[in-house]
KESEKOL-375268 format. One record per residue (C-alpha): z, x, y. Coordinates in steps of 0.02 Angstrom, whole numbers, padded with zeros to 5 digits, always signed. Each point is the difference from the previous one (the first is absolute). Last residue first. Layout:
BEGIN
ZXY...
REM end
This chain:
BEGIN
-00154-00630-00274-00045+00081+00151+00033+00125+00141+00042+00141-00128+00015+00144+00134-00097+00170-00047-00151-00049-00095-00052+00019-00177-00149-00045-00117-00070+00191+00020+00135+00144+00086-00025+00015+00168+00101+00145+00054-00009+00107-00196-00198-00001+00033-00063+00044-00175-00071+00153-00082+00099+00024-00131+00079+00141+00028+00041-00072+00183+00093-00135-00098+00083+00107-00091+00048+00093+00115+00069-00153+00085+00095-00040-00145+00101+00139-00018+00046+00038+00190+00072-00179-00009+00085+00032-00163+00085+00124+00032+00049-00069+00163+00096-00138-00095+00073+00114-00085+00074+00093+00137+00056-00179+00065+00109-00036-00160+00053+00152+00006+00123-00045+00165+00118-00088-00119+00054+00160-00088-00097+00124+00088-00054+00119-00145-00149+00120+00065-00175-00029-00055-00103+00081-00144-00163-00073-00063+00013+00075-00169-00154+00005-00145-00006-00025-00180+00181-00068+00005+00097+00002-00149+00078+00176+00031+00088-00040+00132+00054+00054+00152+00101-00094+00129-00046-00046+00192-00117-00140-00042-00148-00057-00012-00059+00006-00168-00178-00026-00082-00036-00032-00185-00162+00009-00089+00059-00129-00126-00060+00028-00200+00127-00107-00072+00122+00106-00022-00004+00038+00201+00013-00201+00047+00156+00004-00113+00082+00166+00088-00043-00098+00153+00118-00114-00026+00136+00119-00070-00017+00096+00169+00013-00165+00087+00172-00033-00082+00059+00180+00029-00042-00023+00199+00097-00175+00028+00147+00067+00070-00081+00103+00118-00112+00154+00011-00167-00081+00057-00119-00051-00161-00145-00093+00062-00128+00005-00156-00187+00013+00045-00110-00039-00166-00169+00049-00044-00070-00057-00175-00081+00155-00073+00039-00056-00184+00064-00207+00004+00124-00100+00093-00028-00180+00026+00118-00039-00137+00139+00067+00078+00018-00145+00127+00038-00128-00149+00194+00019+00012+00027+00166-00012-00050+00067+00153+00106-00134+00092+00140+00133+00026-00133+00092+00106-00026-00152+00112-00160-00003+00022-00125+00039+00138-00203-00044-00052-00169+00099+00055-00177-00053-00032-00077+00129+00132-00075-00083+00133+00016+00164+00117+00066-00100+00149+00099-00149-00058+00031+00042-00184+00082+00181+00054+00108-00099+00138+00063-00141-00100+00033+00116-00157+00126+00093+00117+00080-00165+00085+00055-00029-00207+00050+00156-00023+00104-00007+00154+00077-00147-00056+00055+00075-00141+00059+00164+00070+00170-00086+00088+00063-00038-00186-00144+00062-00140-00196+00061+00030-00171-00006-00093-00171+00015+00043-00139-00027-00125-00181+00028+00058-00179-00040-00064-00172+00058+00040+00040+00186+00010-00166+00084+00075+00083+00074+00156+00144+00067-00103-00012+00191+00042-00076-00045+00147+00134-00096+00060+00120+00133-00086-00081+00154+00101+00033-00122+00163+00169-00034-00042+00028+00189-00019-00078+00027+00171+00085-00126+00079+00180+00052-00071-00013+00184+00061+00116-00030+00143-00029-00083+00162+00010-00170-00080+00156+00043-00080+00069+00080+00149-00010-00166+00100+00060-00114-00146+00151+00107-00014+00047+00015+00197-00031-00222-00008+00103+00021-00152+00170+00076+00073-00010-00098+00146-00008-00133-00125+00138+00049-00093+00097+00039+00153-00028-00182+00062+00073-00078-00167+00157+00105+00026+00020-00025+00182-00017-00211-00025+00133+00015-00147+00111-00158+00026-00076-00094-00172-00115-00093+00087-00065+00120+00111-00043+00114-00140-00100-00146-00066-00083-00037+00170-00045+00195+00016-00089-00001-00160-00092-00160+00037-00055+00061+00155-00072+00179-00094-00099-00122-00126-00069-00115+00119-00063+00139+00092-00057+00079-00147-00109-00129-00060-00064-00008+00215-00044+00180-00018-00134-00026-00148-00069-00177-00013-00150-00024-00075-00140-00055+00129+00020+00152+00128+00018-00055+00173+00197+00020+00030+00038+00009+00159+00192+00060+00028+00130-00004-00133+00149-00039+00120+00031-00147-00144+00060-00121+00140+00161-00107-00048-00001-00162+00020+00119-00140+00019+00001-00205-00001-00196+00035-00045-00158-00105+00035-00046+00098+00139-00017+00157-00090-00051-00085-00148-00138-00056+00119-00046+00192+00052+00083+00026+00181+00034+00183-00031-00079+00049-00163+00095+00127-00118+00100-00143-00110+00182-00006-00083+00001-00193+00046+00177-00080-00019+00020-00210-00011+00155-00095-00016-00004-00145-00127-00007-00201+00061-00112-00055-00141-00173-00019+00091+00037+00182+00081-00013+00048-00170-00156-00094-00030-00079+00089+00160+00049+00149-00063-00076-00016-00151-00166-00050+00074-00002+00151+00123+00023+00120-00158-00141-00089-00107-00113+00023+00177+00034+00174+00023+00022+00008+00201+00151+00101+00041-00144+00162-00032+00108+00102-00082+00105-00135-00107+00167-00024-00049+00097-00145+00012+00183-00003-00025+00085-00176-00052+00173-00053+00041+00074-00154-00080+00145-00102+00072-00091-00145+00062-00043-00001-00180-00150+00059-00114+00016+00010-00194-00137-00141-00044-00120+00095+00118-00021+00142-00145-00172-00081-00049-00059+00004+00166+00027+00202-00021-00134+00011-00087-00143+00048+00100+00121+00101+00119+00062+00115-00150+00192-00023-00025+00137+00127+00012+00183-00056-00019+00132+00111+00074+00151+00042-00084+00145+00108+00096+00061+00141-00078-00035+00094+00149-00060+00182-00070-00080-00078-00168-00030-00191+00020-00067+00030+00167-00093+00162-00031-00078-00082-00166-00028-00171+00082-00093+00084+00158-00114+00064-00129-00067-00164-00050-00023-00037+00202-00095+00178+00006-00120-00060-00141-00003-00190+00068-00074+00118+00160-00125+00094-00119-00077-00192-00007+00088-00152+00054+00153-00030+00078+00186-00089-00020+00176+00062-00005+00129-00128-00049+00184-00012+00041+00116-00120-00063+00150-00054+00083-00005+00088+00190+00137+00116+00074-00021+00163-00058-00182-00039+00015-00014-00042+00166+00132+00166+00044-00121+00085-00070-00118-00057+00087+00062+00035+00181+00064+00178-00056-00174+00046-00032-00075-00068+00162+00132+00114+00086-00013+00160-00102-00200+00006+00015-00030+00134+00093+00042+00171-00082-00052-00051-00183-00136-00099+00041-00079+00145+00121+00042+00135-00144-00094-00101-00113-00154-00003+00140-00013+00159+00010+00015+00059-00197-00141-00144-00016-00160+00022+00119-00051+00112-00141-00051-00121-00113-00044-00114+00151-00141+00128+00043-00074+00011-00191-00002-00181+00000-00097-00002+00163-00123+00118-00058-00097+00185+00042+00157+00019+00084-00026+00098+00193+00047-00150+00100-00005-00179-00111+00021-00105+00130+00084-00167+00037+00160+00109+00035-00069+00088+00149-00043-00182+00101+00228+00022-00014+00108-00159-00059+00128-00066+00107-00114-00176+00019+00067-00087+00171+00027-00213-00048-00092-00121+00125+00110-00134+00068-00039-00154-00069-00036-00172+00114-00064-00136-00099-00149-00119+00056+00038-00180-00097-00138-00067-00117+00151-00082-00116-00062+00064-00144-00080+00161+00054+00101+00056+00087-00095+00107+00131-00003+00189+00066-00108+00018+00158-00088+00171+00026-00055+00044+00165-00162+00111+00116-00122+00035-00140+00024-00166-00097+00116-00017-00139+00082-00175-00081+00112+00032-00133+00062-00117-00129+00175-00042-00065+00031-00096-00158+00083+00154-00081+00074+00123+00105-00101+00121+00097+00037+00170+00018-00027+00053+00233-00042+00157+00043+00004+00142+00130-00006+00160-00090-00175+00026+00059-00201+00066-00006+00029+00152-00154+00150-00105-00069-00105-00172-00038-00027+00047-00206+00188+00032+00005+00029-00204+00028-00097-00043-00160-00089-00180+00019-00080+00057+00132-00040-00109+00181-00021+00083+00155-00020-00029+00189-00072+00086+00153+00033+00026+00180+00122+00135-00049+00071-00019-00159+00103-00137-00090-00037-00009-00194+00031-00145-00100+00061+00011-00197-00055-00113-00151+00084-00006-00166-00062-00100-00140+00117-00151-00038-00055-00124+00130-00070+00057+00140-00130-00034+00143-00116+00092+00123-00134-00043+00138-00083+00098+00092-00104-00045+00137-00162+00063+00103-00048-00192+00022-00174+00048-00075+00029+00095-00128+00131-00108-00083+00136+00124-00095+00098-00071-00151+00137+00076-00094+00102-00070-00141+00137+00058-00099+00032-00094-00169+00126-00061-00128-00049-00155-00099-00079-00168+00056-00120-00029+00173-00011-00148+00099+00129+00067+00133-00126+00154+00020-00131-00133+00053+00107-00079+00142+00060+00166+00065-00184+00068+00001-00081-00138+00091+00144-00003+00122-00038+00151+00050-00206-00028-00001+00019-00150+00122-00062-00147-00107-00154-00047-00049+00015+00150-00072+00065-00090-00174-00143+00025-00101-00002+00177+00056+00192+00053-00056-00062-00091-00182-00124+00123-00003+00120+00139+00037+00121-00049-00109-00112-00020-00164-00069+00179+00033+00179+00076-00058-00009-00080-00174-00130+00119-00033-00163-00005-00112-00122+00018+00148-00138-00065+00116+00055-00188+00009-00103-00116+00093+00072-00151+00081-00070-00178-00031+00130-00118-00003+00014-00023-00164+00016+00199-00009+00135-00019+00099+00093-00122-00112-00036+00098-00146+00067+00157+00081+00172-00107+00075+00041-00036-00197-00023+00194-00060+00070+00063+00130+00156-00088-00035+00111+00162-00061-00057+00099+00158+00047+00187-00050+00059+00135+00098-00063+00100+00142-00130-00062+00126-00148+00059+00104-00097-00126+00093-00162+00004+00160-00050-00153+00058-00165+00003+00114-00121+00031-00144-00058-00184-00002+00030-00051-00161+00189+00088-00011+00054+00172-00054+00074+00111-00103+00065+00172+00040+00031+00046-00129-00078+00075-00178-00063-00130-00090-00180+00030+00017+00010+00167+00019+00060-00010-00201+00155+00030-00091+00026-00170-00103+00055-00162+00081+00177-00040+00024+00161+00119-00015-00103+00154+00065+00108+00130+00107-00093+00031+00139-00013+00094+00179-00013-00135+00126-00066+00022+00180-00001-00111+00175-00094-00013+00161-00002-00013+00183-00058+00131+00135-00181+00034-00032-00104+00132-00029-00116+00000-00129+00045+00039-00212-00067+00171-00049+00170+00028-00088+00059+00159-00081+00064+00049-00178+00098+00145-00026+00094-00059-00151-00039-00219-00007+00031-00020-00173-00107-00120-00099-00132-00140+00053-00069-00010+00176-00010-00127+00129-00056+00004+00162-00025-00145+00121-00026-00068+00179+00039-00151+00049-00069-00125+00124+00018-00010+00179+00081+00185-00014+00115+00001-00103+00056+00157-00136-00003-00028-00191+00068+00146-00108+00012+00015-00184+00082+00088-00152-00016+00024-00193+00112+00010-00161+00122+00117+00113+00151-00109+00029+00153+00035+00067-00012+00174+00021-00138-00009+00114+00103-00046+00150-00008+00162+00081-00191+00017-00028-00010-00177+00051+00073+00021+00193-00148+00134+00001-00097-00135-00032+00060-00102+00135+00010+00114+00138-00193+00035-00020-00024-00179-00023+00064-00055+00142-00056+00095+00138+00113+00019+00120+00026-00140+00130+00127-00124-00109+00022-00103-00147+00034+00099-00171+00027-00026-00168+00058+00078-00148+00040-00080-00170+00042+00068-00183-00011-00059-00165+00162-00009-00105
REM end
């Protein structure tokens, strides 16, 4: 959450740096800021998106940005970041939350600094100043060891022409260009000026200047040598080309990308299952429409393998620790590789002696580093906030794993061969248009009942995540055998209801589900391939035994961003959310 750009070099800073924001934007949109050094520093500061904004900021080569997500302090230009000190000649932007900020403000204010804003954030930059009687690095290190909780810190002093950066929890990435340095704390945010970069671990810091960067421990104050990693990514991918959105874009990035996973990944999919086969209890942990793909990894497992696989949500999966061996295995999933709950679990499994997988789509991410084994989602960029292509990424490498497992690699790769050609002609076909006549249709429905059984649960459930994320519709995924037990009662006359129903072993028992929501006054939508008189209207999709699961999904991708657009709202930056969850 939040994101950070900055820049030491000859260009001018903060032209490079606010366009470094517009790419970073998705992790935080509340308000933004720029601060660039001259002897003193200059500042801008406004509250809301940043669009097309530009900067009338003066030249200079030094300086740092922040697009927000507000933890502390309301939305204001006040509390927007940068931050900075007395004096004007210590610029800070910073991601997380200082736990003790309250205990080091008192003490500051004791000593007579003035605070300007609400934040936790300008507590570190005043405390920065009461220690520069010190060189300003070791200023920075020193304070950042006094701080509590799970934060990314970076400082620039105007004067010196330095930047200095430091982790723990929040990611942070550095940039190596030409003559000139960077510091992001998204590493596809640096693609337009390099590929050359270096993820820091935690308890590391950064020190940039125009001409080197030195990477430190922090703890022991020792200068570490790390080889910069080369991003495979494309600048291309960061943009949104001729879609009017970048949710829209990734919709239809899919049928190219699933044939990708299915063609390439063979190798890293034999690896884990061949970690499975041989661990004692395996767990599959995330957060988000990625616990969604995790809780369908247990239907394919249980169903085409007939192996069982244990999936936990990353906030609670400390209470599952009891179970953990040496001889444990646990799969994280996560887009980003840097979803704090997911990171935490991990580390506690690593705690107990079990093996570690990350299914994740960012080279060098820190579950990407924290990992025994990973395997790359192939997904691409992904800058919409919901999660569209990486869901079914997770989805289609789950797939293939099971079908690995149970000595049918060619089988599960024909399926999704088979649904990448599917999901192509589907969005190519008449669908859009229909799902746009329903979004209208429904564009003043206030509440929304999705149900599902088998492998179409979870996808109900990942279906009502995406319609309440970007059109804020009240919408809720059941279990369609569940109906019955208190669920029903919600339904009423006009109350709309979107019933997965592939052509599968589970298709009567839906039916009679949403038979019930029908008596009871249910506008009922299939999707499906069958006909039926129950439903008031038919999304129609192909059967693909396992690989339906991902049609569906699309479904209701497509569906909820026309709603969204019906509605008037932004489906990218959807309010109260950001891409990568950062913080507790």
């Amino acid at each position: 959450m939040c994101g950070i750009f900055g820049y030491v070099g000859k260009k001018k800073a903060a032209l490079i740096i606010l366009d470094g924001l517009k790419r970073l934007e998705y992790r935080g949109y509340d308000s933004w800021g720029i601060a660039v050094g001259q002897e003193t520093f200059a500042v801008e500061k406004h509250v809301g998106k940043i669009g097309e904004a530009v900067t009338v900021l003066p030249k200079s080569g030094i300086g740092i940005g922040h697009t927000r997500w507000a933890t502390h302090g309301g939305v204001t230009e006040r509390n927007a970041h940068p931050q900075l000190d007395c004096t004007r000649t210590v610029a800070l932007v910073h991601n997380g939350i200082i736990e003790n900020y309250e205990v080091l403000k008192k003490k500051l204010l004791q000593k007579g600094h003035t605070f300007l804003s609400e934040t936790d954030t300008e507590v570190m930059v005043h405390l920065i100043e009461e220690k520069m009687h010190r060189p300003f690095v070791d200023a920075v290190l020193r304070c950042f060891q006094e701080l509590e909780g799970l934060n990314a810190i970076v400082a620039v002093h105007a004067k010196e022409k330095v930047i200095v950066a430091v982790k723990n929890g929040s990611p942070l990435v550095v940039g190596f260009g030409d003559s000139e340095s960077f510091i992001a704390s998204d590493a596809a945010s640096l693609l337009q000026h390099t590929k050359r970069v270096i993820f820091l671990e935690d308890h590391e810091a950064a020190v940039l200047t125009e001409d080197a960067v030195k990477i430190i421990d922090v703890k022991s104050g020792h200068v570490l040598k790390k080889k910069p990693t080369s991003l495979t990514w494309k600048f291309e991918e960061t943009t949104r080309g001729n879609y009017p959105h970048f949710m829209l874009k990734e919709i239809y990035d899919q049928p190219g990308m699933l044939s990708d996973i299915a063609r390439r990944s063979r190798n890293d999919i034999r690896k884990v299952a061949h970690l499975i086969k041989t661990s004692y209890g395996t767990f599959m942990v995330a957060c988000g429409s990625a616990s969604y793909a995790a809780l369908s990894g247990q239907y394919f497992f249980s169903r085409v393998a007939h192996r069982h696989v244990n999936p936990s949500i990353g906030s609670e999966f400390v209470y599952h620790a009891d179970f953990l061996t040496p001889r444990s295995l646990v799969i994280a999933l996560s887009q980003s590789g840097e979803t704090i709950d997911v990171i935490e679990s991990v580390k506690l499994a690593k705690s107990k002696g079990a093996r570690v997988i990350a299914l994740v789509n960012v080279l060098g991410s820190t579950l990407y580093r924290m990992a025994d084994t990973n395997v790359l989602l192939r997904a691409g960029v992904e800058k919409g906030v919901c999660a569209t292509k990486s869901f079914t990424a997770k989805l289609a490498v789950l797939i293939l794993l099971s079908y690995m497992m149970d000595g049918r690699y060619q089988e599960g790769q024909k399926i999704l061969l088979k649904t990448s050609e599917a999901v192509d002609e589907l969005l190519h076909s008449p669908l859009p248009d229909q799902l746009k006549r329903l979004a209208h249709a429904l564009r003043g429905v206030r509440h929304m009942y999705i149900i599902g059984r088998g492998q179409s649960y979870p996808i109900s459930l990942e279906a009502a995540l995406k319609v309440k994320e970007v059109s804020y519709i009240h919408a809720e995924g059941f279990a369609a055998g569940e109906l019955k037990h208190g669920v029903i009662a919600l339904i009423e006359k006009g109350t709309t209801c979107l019933v997965f129903a592939p052509n599968d072993e589970t298709y009567g028992a839906v039916l009679s589900g949403a038979m019930e929501l029908k008596a009871r006054g249910g506008y009922i939508i299939g999707v499906t391939s069958e006909k039926s008189e129950v439903f008031d209207d038919r999304i129609e999709i192909p059967d693909l035994t396992d690989g339906s699961s991902i049609l569906q999904t699309v479904v209701a991708q497509l569906f909820a961003y026309y709603l969204a657009l019906e509605k008037g709202y932004d489906p990218d930056k959807p309010r109260n959310l950001a891409k990568s969850v950062t913080v507790k």
